[in-house]
C-alpha positions in Angstrom: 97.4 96.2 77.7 97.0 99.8 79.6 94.7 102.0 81.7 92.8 104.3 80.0 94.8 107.7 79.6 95.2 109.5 83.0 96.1 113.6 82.5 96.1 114.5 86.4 99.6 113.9 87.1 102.3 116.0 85.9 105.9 115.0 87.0 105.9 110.9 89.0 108.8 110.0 90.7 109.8 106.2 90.4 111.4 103.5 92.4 113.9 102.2 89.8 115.6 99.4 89.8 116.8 98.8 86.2 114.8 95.4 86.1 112.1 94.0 83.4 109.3 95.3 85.5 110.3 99.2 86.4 111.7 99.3 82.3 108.4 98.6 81.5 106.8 101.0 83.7 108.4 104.0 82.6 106.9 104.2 79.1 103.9 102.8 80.7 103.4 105.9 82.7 104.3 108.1 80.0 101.5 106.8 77.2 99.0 106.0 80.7 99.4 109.3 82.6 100.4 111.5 79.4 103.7 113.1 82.3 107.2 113.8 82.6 109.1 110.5 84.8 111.9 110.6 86.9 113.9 107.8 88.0 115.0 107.1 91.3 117.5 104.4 92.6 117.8 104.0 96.1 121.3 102.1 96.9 120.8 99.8 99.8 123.9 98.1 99.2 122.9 95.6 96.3 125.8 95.6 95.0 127.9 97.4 91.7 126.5 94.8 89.2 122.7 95.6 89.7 123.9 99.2 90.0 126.0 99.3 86.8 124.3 101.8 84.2 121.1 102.0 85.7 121.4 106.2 84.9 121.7 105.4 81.1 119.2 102.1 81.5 116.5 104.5 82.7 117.1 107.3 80.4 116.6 105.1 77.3 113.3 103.9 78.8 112.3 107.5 78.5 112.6 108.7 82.2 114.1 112.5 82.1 116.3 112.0 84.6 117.4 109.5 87.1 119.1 110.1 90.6 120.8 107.5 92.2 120.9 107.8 96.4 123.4 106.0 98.6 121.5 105.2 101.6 123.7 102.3 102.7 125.1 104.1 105.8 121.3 105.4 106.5 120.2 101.7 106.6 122.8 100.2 108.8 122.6 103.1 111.3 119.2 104.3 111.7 117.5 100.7 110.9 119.3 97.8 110.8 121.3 98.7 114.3 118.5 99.8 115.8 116.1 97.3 115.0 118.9 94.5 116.2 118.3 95.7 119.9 114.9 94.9 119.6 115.4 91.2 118.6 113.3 91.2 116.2 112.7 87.9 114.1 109.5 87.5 112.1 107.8 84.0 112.8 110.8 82.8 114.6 113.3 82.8 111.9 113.3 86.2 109.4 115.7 88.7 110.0 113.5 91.1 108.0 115.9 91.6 104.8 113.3 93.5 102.5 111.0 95.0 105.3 113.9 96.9 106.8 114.8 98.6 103.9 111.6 99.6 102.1 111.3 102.6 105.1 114.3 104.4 103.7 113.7 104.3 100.1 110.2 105.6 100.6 111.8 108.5 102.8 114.2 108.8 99.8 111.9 108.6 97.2 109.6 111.4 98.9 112.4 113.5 99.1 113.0 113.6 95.3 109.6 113.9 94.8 109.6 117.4 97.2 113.0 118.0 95.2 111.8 117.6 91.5 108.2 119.2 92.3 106.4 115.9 91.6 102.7 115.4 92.3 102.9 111.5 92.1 105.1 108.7 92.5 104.8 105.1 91.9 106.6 101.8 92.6 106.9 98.5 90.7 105.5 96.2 93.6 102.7 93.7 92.1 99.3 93.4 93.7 99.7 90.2 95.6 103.3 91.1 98.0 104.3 93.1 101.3 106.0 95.8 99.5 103.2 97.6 98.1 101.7 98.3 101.6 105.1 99.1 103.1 105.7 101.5 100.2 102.4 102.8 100.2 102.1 102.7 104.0 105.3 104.9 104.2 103.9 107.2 101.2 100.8 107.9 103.2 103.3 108.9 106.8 105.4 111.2 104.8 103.3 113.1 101.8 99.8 111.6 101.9 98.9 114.9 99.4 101.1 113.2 96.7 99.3 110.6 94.2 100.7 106.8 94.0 100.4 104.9 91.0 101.2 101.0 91.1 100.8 99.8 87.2 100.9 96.0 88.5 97.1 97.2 90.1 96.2 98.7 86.7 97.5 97.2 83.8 96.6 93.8 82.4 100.3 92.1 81.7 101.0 89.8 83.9 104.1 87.8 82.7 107.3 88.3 81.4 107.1 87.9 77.7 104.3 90.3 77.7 106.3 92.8 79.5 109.0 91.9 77.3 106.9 92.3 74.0 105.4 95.7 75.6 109.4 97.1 75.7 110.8 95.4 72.4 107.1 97.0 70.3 108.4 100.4 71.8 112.7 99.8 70.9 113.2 99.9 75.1 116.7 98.1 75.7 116.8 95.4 78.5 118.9 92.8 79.2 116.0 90.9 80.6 114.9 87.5 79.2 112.1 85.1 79.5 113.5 82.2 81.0 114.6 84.4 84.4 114.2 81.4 86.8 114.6 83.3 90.4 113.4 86.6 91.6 116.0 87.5 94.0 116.2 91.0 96.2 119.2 91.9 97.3 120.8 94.8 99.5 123.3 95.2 102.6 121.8 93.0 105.1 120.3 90.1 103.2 119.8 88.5 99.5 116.2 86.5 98.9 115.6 84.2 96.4 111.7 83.4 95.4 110.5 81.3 92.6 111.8 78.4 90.5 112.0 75.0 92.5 110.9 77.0 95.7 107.7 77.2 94.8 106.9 73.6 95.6 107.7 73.2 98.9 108.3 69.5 98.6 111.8 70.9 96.3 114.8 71.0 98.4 116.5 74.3 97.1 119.1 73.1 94.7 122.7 74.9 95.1 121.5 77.6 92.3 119.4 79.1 95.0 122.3 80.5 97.6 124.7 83.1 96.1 126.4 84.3 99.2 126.9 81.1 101.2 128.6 78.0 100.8 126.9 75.1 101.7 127.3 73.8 104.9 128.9 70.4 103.9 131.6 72.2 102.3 132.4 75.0 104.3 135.8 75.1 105.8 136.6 71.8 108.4 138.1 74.3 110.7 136.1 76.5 113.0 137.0 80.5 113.1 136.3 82.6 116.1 135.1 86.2 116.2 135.8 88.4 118.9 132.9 91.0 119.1 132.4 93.9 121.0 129.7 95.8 121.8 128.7 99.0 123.6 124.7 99.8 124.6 123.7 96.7 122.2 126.2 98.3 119.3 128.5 96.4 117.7 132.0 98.7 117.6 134.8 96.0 116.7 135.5 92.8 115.1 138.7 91.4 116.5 139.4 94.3 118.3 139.6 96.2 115.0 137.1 98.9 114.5 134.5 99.0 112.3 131.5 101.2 111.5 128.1 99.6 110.9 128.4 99.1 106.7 131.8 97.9 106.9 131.0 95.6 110.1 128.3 93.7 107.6 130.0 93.7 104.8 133.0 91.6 106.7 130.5 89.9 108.5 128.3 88.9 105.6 131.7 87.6 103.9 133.6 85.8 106.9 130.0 83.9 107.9 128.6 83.6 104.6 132.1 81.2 104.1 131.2 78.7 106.9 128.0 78.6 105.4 126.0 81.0 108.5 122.8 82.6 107.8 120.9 80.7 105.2 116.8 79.9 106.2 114.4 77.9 103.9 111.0 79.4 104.8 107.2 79.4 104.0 106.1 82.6 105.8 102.8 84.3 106.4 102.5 87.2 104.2 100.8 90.4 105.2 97.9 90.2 102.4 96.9 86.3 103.5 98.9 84.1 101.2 101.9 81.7 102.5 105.2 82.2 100.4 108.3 80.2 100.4 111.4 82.0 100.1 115.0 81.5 100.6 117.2 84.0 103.1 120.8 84.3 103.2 121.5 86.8 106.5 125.5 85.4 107.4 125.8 88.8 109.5 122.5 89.3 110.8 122.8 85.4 112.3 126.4 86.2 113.7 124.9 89.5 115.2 121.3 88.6 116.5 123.4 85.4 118.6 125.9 87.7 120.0 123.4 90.2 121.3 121.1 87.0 122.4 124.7 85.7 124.4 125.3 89.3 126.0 121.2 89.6 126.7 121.6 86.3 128.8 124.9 87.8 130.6 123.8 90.9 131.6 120.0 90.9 131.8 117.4 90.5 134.6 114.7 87.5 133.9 111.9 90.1 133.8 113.6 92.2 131.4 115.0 89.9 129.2 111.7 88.0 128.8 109.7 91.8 127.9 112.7 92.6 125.4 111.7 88.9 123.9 108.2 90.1 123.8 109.1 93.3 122.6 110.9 92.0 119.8 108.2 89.8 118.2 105.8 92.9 118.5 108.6 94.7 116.7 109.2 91.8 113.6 105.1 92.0 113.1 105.9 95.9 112.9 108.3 95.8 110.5 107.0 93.1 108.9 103.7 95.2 107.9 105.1 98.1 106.9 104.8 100.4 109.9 108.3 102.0 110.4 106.4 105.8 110.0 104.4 105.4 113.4 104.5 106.4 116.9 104.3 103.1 117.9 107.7 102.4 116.7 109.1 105.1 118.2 108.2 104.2 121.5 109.2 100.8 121.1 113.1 101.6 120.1 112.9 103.8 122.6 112.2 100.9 125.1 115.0 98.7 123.1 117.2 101.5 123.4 116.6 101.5 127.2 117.3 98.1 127.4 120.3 97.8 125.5 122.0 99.9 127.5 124.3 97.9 129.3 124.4 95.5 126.6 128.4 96.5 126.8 130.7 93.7 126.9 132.3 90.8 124.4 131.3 88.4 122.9 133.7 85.2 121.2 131.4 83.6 118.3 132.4 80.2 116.4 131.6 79.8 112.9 131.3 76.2 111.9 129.5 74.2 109.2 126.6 76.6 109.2 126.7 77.4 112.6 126.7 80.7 114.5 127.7 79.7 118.0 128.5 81.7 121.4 131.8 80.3 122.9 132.7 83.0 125.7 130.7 85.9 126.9 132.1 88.5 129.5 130.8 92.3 130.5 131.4 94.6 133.0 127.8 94.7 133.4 127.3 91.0 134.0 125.1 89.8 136.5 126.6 86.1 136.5 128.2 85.9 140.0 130.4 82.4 140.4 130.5 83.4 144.1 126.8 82.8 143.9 126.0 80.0 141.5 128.8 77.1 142.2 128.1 74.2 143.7 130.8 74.5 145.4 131.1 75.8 149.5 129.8 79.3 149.6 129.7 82.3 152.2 127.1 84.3 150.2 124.0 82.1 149.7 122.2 80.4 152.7 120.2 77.9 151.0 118.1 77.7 154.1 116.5 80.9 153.2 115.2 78.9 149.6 112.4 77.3 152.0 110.7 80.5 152.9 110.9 81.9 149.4 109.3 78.3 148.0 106.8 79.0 150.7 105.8 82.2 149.6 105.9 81.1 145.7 103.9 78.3 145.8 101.2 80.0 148.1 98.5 79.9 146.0 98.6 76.5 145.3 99.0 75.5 148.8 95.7 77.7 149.6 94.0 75.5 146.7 94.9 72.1 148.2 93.6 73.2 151.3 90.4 74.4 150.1 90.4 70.7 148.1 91.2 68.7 151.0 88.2 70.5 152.9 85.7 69.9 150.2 86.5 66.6 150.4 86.1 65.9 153.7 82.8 67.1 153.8 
């Protein structure tokens, strides 16, 4: 049920969660690579239950020590802001829930390892997922001199009883069981649920699936409004009440997630060549990716707002693939940053039966000019001059016709 025994690494550093599969790992590394483990527990916002005696969960699986990083204000800052003026949406419809936050655990992670005096560090990803090349990926950016160890790539359990069997032969406490029907990931912008009924994708997702919205049928019969404001493509208040990035989500995750915003049913195209079905629930990211789409059409040129479009799908297959460590990304915030600039203005949203919808839209930077677009009388526009520019636009098809009608006549 293991490698054969490994001496070259001395101290690993280990993405902990507390779960069945990183329990297991712990002894596994000790007995496999004959070194000393340390725990490490990046908190991305999933919440006080799955972070609830994780310290004394990883000691009893034999780790030496276990730190525990809050990253929260890290990932909505520096990632999940930024990446929101890009637009990005992965195959039309992800917001990106677990690629967004793999970047800064692996920074995390690294950091311990340079902290402790590691020489490896490992992760519980299996063999057939994203996570294991955006982990790895990042790994290779940041430290490419340390080792990586993935023991779903080198030992030969592959269920849950026989991960179960491996900690109960060796007296490892875990509150795991066999019967687990979901495997869910959770943290501050998103929860995903895989597994279970989803896995046929004839299933409709019974009600067990969502755990942060209400279905739409039974969301509240009255709408609710938000008032949000924005400056350079940030949101800065909810209601005219301030709020810094965490907190924003946090409310907005709760208020949406009530009227039942934010839930997607998808079979997606994973990075290694398989199709897997998950389930999303993203109540703020859907509130926030339609009020920036409602200020984009405001206060944004056609030509620009069709290359931030562009810009953003190039940016979800990014993300998607683990390549947050690269100078391509750079550049391209850079451009979203540029663009977002006068992405200042508010922005009134309706929440209704599922429903994320824009209602009123207004900024000083608009480029919506009544004087110019009623069909009413105007003193601004000569519509006379539309014949000319008509003219000129459809030139090359009037030079084709003409070469057509010539042809022809001969």
């Amino acid at each position: 049920m293991s490698a054969a025994k490994n001496t070259s690494v001395k101290k690993v550093v280990l993405a902990y969660s507390g779960g069945l599969d990183t329990s297991a790992i712990v002894p596994w590394l000790k007995e496999n690579y004959d070194c000393e483990v340390v725990a490490f527990v990046a908190d991305v916002g999933q919440g006080d239950d799955e972070l609830a005696g994780v310290e004394e969960k990883a000691i009893a699986s034999g780790a030496s020590s276990c730190y525990v990083v809050d990253l929260k204000d890290k990932f909505a800052s520096e990632v999940i802001y930024p990446t929101l003026k890009t637009g990005a949406i992965y195959e039309g419809q992800y917001l990106l829930g677990t690629a967004l936050a793999r970047p800064i655990i692996a920074e995390a992670q690294v950091a311990i390892a340079r902290q402790v005096g590691a020489d490896a560090v490992a992760h519980g990803c299996t063999g057939k997922g994203n996570d294991q090349v955006r982990f790895e990926s990042a790994f290779a950016a940041l430290a490419p001199d340390l080792k990586v160890i993935a023991p779903w790539r080198e030992w030969t359990m592959r269920s849950r009883p026989q991960l179960l069997a491996y900690l109960a032969e060796r007296n490892v406490p875990c509150s795991a069981s066999a019967t687990k029907i979901y495997s869910r990931d959770a943290n501050l912008w998103h929860i995903s649920t895989e597994g279970g009924e989803l896995e046929d994708p004839w299933n409709e997702p019974t009600e067990q699936v969502w755990t942060w919205t209400v279905a739409p049928e039974h969301a509240p019969n009255t709408p609710e409004y938000l008032k949000l404001t924005f400056a350079n493509g940030e949101l800065t208040h909810i209601n005219d009440t301030d709020y810094q990035p965490v907190d924003a989500i946090l409310h907005l995750n709760k208020v949406a997630g009530a009227h039942g915003v934010g839930r997607l049913d998808m079979v997606e195209n994973r990075l290694v060549g398989m199709k897997s079905r998950g389930c999303y629930e993203t109540p703020a990211g859907a509130v926030l990716y339609t009020a920036l789409q409602g200020l984009e059409s405001l206060v944004l040129d056609r030509t620009t707002q069709d290359y931030r479009i562009r810009l953003g799908n190039e940016f979800a297959q990014l993300m998607y693939d683990g390549r947050w460590f690269t100078p391509l990304k750079d550049v391209m915030l850079a451009a979203a940053t540029k663009i977002a600039e006068p992405l200042t203005g508010d922005i009134m949203v309706k929440l209704y039966k599922g429903q994320a919808t824009v209602t009123q839209k207004r900024s000083p930077n608009s480029l919506y000019s009544n004087a110019f677009a009623t069909f009413d009388e105007d003193e601004v526009y000569n519509q006379q001059h539309a014949e000319g520019f008509i003219r000129l636009y459809s030139l090359a098809s009037r030079i084709r016709a003409l070469h057509q009608q010539a042809d022809d006549a001969e």
